[in-house]
N, C-alpha and C positions, 0 to 999 in steps of 0.2 A: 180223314181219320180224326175224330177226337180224344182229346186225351181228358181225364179224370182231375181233379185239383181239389185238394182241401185248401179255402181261401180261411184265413184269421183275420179277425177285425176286432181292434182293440178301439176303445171309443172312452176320450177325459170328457170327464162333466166336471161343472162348477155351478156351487150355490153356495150363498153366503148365508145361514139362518140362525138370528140370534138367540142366543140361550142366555139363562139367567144363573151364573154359579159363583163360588165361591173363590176359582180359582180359572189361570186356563187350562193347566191340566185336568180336573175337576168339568169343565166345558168339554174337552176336548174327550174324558172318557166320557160323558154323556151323550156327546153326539157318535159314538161310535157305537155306545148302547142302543140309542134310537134307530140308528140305521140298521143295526147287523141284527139285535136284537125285537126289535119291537115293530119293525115296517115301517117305522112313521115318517120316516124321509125317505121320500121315491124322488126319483129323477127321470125327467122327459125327455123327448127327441128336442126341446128346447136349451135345457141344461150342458147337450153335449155342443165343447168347444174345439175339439180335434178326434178325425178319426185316420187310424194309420192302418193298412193291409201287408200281408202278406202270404206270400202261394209258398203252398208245399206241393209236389208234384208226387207222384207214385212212387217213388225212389226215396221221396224222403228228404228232396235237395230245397234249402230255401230260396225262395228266387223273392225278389223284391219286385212289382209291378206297379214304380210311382205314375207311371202315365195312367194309370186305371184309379188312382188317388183324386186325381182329376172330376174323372168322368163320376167317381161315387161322391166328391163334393157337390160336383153341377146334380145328381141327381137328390141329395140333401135339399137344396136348396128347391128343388122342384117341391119337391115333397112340404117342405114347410110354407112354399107358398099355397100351394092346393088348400093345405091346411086352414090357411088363412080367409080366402076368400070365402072358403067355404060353398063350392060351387056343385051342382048335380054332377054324378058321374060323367056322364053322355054331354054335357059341357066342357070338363075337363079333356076329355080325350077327343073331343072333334078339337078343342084347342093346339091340344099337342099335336094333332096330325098336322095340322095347318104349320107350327111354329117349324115341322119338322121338314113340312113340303117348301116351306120359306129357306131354310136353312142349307137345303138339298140344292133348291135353284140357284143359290149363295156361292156356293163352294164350284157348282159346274162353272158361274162364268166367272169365275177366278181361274180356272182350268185352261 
């Protein structure tokens, strides 16, 4: 049987982007202009420095699942390296079956 979960994922960015003002408050409502107001600061899958989960279950109870904090870092980092190399599909995923069949042999003779 499975069960139903609304997961929440909250996610910090940082970017430092200089403005030219008169004051820091004066900067500080500028850049809150540009962002909320105008679009002109967007933030990438690059930008984000932490991201934290949380499960809500049918019921409504919050359960905390840091070990799956884990697995959605390692999968972050997958993702931005794909990003990177910029590789064909069908490159990337015969790669990952390999890293995963490597992985798999890994752990049995640890067993």
């Amino acid at each position: 049987m499975t069960n139903n979960y609304v997961v929440t994922l909250e996610a910090t960015s940082y970017k430092e982007v200089p403005i030219s003002a008169a004051s820091e408050e004066a900067a500080l409502e500028l850049a809150h202009e540009m962002y909320f107001n105008c679009g002109v600061l967007e933030f990438g899958d690059d930008d984000v420095i932490e991201i934290t989960a949380g499960i809500k279950d049918d019921a409504a109870h919050d359960i905390c699942e840091e070990e799956n904090l884990d697995e959605l870092e390692a999968l972050c980092d997958i993702v931005r390296f794909i990003r990177f190399i910029d590789a064909p599909e069908m490159v990337v995923a015969r790669g990952l079956e390999r890293a995963l069949e490597h992985l798999l042999e890994e752990r049995m003779a640890l067993s």
